[in-house]
C-alpha positions as CSV (number, residue, x, y, z in Angstrom):
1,X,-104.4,-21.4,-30.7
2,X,-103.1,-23.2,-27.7
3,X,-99.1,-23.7,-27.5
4,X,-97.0,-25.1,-24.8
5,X,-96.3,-22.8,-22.3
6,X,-99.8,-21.3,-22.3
7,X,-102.3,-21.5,-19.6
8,X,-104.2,-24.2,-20.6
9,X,-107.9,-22.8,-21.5
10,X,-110.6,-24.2,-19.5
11,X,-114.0,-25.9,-20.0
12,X,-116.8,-27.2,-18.8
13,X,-118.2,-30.5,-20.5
14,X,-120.5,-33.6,-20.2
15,X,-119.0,-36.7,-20.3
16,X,-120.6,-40.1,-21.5
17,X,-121.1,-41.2,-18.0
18,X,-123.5,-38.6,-16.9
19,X,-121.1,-35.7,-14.6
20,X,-119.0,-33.4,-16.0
21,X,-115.5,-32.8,-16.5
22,X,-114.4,-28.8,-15.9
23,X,-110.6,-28.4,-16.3
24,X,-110.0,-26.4,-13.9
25,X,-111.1,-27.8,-10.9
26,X,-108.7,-30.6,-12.1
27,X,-105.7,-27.9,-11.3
28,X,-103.1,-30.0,-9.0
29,X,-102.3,-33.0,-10.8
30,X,-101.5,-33.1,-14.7
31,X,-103.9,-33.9,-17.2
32,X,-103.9,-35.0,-21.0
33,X,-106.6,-33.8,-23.1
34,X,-106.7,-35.6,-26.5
35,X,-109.1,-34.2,-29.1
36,X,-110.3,-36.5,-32.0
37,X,-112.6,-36.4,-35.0
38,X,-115.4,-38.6,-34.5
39,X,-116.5,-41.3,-32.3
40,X,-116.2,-45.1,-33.7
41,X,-114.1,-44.4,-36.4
42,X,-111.2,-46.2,-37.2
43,X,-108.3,-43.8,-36.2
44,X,-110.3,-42.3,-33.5
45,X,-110.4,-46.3,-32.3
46,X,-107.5,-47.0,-32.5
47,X,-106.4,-44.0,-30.1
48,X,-109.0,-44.7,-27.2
49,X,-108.0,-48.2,-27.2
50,X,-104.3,-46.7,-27.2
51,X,-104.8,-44.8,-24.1
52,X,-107.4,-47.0,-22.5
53,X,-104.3,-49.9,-22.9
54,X,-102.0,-47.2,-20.8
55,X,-104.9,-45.7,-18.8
56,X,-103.6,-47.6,-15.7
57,X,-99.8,-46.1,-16.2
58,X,-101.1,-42.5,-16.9
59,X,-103.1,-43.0,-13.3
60,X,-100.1,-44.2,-11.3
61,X,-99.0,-40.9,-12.4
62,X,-101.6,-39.2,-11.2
63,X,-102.8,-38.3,-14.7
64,X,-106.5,-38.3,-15.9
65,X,-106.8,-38.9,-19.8
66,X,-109.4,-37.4,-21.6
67,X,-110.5,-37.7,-25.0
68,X,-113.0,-34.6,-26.6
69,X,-114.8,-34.9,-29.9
70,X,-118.1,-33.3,-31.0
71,X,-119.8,-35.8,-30.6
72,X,-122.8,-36.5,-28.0
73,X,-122.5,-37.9,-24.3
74,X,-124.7,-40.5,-25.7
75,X,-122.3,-41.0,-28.4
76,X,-119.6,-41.1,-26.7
77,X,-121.3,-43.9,-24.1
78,X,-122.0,-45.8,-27.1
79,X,-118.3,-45.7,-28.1
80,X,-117.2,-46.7,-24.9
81,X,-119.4,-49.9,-24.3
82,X,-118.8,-50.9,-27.6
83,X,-114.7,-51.1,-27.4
84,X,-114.9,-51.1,-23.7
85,X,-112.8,-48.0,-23.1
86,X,-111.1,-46.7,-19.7
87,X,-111.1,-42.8,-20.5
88,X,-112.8,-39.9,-19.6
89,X,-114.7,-39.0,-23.0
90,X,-116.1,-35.3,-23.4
91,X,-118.8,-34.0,-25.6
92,X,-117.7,-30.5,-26.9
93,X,-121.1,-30.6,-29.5
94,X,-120.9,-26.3,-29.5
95,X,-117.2,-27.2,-30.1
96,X,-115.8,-24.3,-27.5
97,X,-112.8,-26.5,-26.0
98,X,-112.3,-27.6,-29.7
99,X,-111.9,-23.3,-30.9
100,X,-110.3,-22.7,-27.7
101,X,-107.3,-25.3,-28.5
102,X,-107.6,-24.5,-31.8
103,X,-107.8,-27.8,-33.2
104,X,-111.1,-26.7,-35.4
105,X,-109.6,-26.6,-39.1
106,X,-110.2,-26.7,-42.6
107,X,-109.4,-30.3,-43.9
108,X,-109.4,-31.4,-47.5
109,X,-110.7,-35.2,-48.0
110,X,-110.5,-36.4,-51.7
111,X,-110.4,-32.9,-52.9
112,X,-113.2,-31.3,-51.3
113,X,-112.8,-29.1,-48.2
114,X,-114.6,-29.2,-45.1
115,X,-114.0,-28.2,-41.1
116,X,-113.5,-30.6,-38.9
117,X,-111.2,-31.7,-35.7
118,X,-107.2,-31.6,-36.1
119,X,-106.4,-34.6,-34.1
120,X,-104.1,-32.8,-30.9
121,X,-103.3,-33.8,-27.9
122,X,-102.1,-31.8,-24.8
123,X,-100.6,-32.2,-21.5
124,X,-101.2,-29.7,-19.0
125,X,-99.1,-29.5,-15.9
126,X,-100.5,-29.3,-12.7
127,X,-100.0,-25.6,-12.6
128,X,-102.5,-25.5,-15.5
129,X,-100.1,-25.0,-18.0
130,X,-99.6,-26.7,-21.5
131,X,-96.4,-28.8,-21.1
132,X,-96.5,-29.9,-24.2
133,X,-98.8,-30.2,-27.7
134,X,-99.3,-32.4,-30.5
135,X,-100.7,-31.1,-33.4
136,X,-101.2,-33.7,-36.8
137,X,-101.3,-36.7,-34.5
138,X,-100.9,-39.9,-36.3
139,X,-101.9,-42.8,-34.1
140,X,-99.2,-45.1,-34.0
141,X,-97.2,-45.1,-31.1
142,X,-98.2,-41.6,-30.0
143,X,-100.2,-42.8,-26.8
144,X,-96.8,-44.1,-25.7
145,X,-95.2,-40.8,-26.6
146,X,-97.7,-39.0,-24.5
147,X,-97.0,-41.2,-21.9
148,X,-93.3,-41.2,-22.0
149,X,-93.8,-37.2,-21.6
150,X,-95.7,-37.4,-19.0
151,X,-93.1,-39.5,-17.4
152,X,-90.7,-36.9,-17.9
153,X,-93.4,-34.1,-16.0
154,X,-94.2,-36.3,-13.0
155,X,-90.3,-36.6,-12.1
């Protein structure tokens, strides 16, 4: 499981605009990785549009934003025409990233148990490090947390 502090494990994904995205050729400049359940779902919606409303403060940073899910690149295009999003989105569809943060779970939904994505985000200096995680993420406000972190690691 991935915990601040930690070299930040790397991948290698498509993203829903046809290149990929490998972490560590990123190294240099911090990055937030955000991992979410599902494509066009409400909470999952509601977060994309969260950091696609902050996407330009993140890049006077410096910092690229991407969102992971298991869905497809051709989900993920879908989901970003639809509500017009300004992230990079990553389709982890063997779910490696997702096992390597640790964010694939057991999750109990009126009673009956299944696996599915912990909604986490992490920032990752420029070093390649975890700054920080966020496990249990509730939507609400937590892009501007993010955000107000990664104000704090630019300085």
């Amino acid at each position: 499981m991935a915990e601040a502090g930690q070299k930040a494990p790397d991948f290698d994904l498509p993203t829903d605009q046809g290149a990929g995205i490998k972490l560590s050729k990123l190294k240099g400049k911090p990055v937030v990785i955000y991992f979410y359940p599902k494509d066009d779902t409400s909470g999952c919606t509601k977060e994309a549009q969260a950091f696609t409303a902050l996407a330009p403060e993140f890049a006077r940073l410096g910092i690229r934003v991407i969102g992971i899910s298991p869905d497809s690149a051709a989900s993920h295009a879908k989901f970003r025409a639809k509500h017009e999003l300004g992230i990079d989105l990553a389709a982890d569809e063997e779910r490696k990233a997702i096992a390597a943060y640790g964010v694939w779970v057991e999750k109990s939904m009126y009673g009956k148990k299944h696996m599915g994505v912990d909604r986490s985000t992490f920032l990752i200096d420029a070093k390649g490090q975890i700054a920080r995680a966020w496990r249990k993420v509730k939507v609400p406000g937590h892009a501007e947390e993010v955000l107000e972190a990664a104000k704090a690691l630019a300085r």
